[in-house]
N, C-alpha and C positions, 0 to 999 in steps of 0.2 A: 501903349502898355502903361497904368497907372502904378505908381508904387505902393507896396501895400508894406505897414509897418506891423511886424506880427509878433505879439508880446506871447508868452508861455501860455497864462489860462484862458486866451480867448482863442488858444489852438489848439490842445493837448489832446482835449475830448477828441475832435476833428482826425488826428493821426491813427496810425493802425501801424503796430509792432514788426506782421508778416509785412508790408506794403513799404517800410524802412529798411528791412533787413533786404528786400527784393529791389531793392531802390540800389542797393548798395553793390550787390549782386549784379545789375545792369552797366551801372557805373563800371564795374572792371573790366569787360567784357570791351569796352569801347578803349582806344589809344591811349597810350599810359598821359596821366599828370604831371603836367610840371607844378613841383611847390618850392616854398622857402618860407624859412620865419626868420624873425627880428624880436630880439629879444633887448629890450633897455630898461634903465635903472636896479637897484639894489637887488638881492636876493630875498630882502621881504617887503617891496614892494617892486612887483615888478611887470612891465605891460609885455605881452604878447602879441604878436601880429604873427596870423599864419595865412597865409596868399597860397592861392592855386588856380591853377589857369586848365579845364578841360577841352582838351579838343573839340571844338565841335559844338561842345554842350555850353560853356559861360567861362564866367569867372565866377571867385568868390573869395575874401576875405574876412577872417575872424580877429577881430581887435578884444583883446581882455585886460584886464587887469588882476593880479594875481597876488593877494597881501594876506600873507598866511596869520598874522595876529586879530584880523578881521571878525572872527568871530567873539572873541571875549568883548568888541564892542555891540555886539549885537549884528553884525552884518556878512555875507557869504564874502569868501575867500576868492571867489572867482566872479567878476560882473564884467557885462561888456555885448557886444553884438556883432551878430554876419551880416555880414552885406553879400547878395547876390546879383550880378551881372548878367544879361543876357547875351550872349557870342555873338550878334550880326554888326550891333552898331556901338555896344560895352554900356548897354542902356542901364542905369539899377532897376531892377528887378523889385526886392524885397530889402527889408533890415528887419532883421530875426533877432531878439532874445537870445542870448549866446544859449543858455542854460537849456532851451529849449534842445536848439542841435546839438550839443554837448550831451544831451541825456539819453539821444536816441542815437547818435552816431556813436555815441562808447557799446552800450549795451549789444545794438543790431552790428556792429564789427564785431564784438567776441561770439553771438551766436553765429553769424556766418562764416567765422572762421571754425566753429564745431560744425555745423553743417557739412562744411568738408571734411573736416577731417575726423570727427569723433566720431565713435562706433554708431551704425543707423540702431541699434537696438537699447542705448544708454537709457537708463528707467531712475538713475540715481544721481542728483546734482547736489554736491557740494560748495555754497558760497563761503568761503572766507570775508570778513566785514559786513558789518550793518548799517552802513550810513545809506545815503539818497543816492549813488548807484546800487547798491543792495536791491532796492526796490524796483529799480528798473528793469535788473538783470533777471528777476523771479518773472517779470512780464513778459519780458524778450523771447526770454528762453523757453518760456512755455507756450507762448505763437510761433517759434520757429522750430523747436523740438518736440513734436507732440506724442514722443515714445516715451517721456521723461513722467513716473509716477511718484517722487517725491524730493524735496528740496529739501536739507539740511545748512541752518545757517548756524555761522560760528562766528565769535567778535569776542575781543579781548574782554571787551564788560559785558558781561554773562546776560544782564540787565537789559544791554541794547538787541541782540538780540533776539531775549523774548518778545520784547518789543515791535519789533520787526515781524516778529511769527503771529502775535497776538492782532496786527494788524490784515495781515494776510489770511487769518479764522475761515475764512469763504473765500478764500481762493479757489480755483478750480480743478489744483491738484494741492496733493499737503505739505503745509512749510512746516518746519518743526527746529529745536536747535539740537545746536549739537557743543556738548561741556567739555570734549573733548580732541580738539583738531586730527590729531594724529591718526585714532580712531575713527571718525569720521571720515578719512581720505582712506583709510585702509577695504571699506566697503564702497567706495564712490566710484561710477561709469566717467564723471566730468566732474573736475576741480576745477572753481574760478576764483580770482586771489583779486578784491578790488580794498586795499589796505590803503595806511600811510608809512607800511615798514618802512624803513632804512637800511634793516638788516633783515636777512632771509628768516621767512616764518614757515615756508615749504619744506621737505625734505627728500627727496629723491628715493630714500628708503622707503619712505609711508607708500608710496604708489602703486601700485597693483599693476599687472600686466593687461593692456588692453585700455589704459587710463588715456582720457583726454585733458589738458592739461592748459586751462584760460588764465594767462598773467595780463594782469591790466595795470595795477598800482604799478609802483615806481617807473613813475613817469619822467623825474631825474635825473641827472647823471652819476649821483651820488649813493641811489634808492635801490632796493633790492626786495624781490620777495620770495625767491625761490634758491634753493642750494646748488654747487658746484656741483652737485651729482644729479642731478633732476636736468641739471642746463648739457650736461657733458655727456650723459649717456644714453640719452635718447632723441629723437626726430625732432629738430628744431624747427619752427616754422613762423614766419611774423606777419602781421598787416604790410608792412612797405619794407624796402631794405631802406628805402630811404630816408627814412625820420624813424628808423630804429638802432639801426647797427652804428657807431661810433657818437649814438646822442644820448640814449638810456642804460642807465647800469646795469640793470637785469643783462644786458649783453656787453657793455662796453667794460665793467670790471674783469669776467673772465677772461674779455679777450686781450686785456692789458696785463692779465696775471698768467696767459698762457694756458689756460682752462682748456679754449677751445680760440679757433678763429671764424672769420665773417665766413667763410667759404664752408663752414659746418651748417648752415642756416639753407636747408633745402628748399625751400620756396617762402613764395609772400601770395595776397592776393593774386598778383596779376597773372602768377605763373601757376596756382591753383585752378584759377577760372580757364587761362587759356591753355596752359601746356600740360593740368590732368596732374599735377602734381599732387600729391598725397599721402593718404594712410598704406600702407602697405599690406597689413594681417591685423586680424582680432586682437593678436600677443604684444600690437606695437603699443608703446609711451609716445602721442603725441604731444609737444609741447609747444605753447601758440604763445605770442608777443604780441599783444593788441599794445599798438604805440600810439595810435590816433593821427592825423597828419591832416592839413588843408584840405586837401583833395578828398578824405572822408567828408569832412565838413559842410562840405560844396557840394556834394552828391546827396548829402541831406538835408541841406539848405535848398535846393532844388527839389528835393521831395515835398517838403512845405512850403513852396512858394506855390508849388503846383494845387496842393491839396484846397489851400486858402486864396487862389484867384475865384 
């Protein structure tokens, strides 16, 4: 097996939205994951290592670096790459472009997590932010949800995006913005929240009966996008209990302020895919915690190693 080193645009074309989210879909279905990360140096500048080991299927580790003043020099916030192993003899496999798996394991974990659980008839997606997930999620979502007939994007500067919409002109369904959040969630099937809040930008009020509900930002343990009433009163549910519950504030604040506890968190993947876990009725709020974890990352890093042999 030769190693093949796969940088972002000599793969991108190559990959396919449905065939990462199905990637991803496979991967739970099989023996659960062991992960861990390692986190050293400062809080603005700081590396990450997130290791996972799948049964059966390999290894894989994502090494990053993460220096949040990086861009005023002109360069991304996050650089670094996966390594994938293959399970029989721990051969390396591939070294992947982090950004590469990072843009298709964020985006394809939040639509499979509406997959399951958001309403199959949703026609109305709501994104909160317009950065370089923005763009992803508009792809994703509309190879994975093909009931979805228009996208509304909202960003604190009005500017980005139009930006975002004006880009998207010929997209295959319509992207359009929206000047006002609030409003915007008040008519939305799926709300998905890919910010840099700190503080909750959601409301639990604005939600409609029957809302699916994608928090991806505050990745954190500091970070927040959604309110005490959106987390407490309705169906909680996440990508891992593992690398979500007592690591990111979206859950670890309330459950340290008494809002709610870990035992309110009705399922993750694993217990979705195998044990049926889910939406209950058209009237329910579901609410999703994409956290991201190794074991994503490896399931997609194994999706492109395969795609590019």
């Amino acid at each position: 097996m030769s190693l093949r080193v796969i940088q972002y645009e000599a793969a991108v074309e190559r990959l396919s939205w449905r065939d990462a989210i199905d990637a991803l879909r496979a991967g739970h279905r099989a023996e659960k994951a062991d992960v861990d990360d390692i986190f050293l140096g400062p809080a603005k500048g700081t590396l990450l290592n997130r290791a996972a080991y799948l049964p059966g299927q390999g290894y894989g580790v994502k090494a990053v670096t993460v220096f949040d003043e990086n861009p005023s020099h002109g360069l991304d916030t996050v650089q670094g790459a996966m390594l994938v192993f293959e399970p029989e003899h721990g051969t390396l496999r591939a070294i992947i472009e982090s950004r590469l798996v990072t843009e298709y394991k964020t985006a394809g974990d939040s639509v499979l997590g509406a997959q399951l659980l958001a309403r199959p008839d949703s026609r109305h997606l709501v994104i909160a932010g317009a950065g370089t997930l923005a763009r992803g999620l508009i792809r994703a979502y509309t190879a994975g949800l093909p009931s979805l007939e228009r996208i509304s994007v909202w960003a604190r500067r009005p500017e980005q995006a139009q930006q975002l919409a004006d880009e998207m002109r010929d997209h295959s369904i319509e992207v359009v913005t929206a000047a006002d959040l609030e409003s915007a969630v008040a008519s939305a099937d799926i709300v998905t929240t890919a910010t840099m809040a700190r503080n909750p930008i959601l409301k639990g009020a604005w939600v409609r009966p029957g809302t699916h509900v994608d928090l991806i930002g505050a990745y954190k343990a500091d970070m927040r996008e959604a309110d005490d009433a959106l987390i407490a009163d309705h169906s909680l549910f996440v990508d891992s209990r593992d690398t979500t519950i007592g690591h990111i504030g979206e859950l670890k604040i309330p459950i340290a302020n008494g809002v709610i506890t870990a035992n309110d968190v009705k399922g993750d993947l694993y217990d979705m895919i195998h044990g049926g876990i889910g939406r209950e009725s058209d009237q329910e709020v579901t609410v999703y915690k994409n956290g991201g974890g190794a074991h994503l990352d490896t399931m997609i890093g194994m999706y492109i190693a395969s795609v590019m042999d």
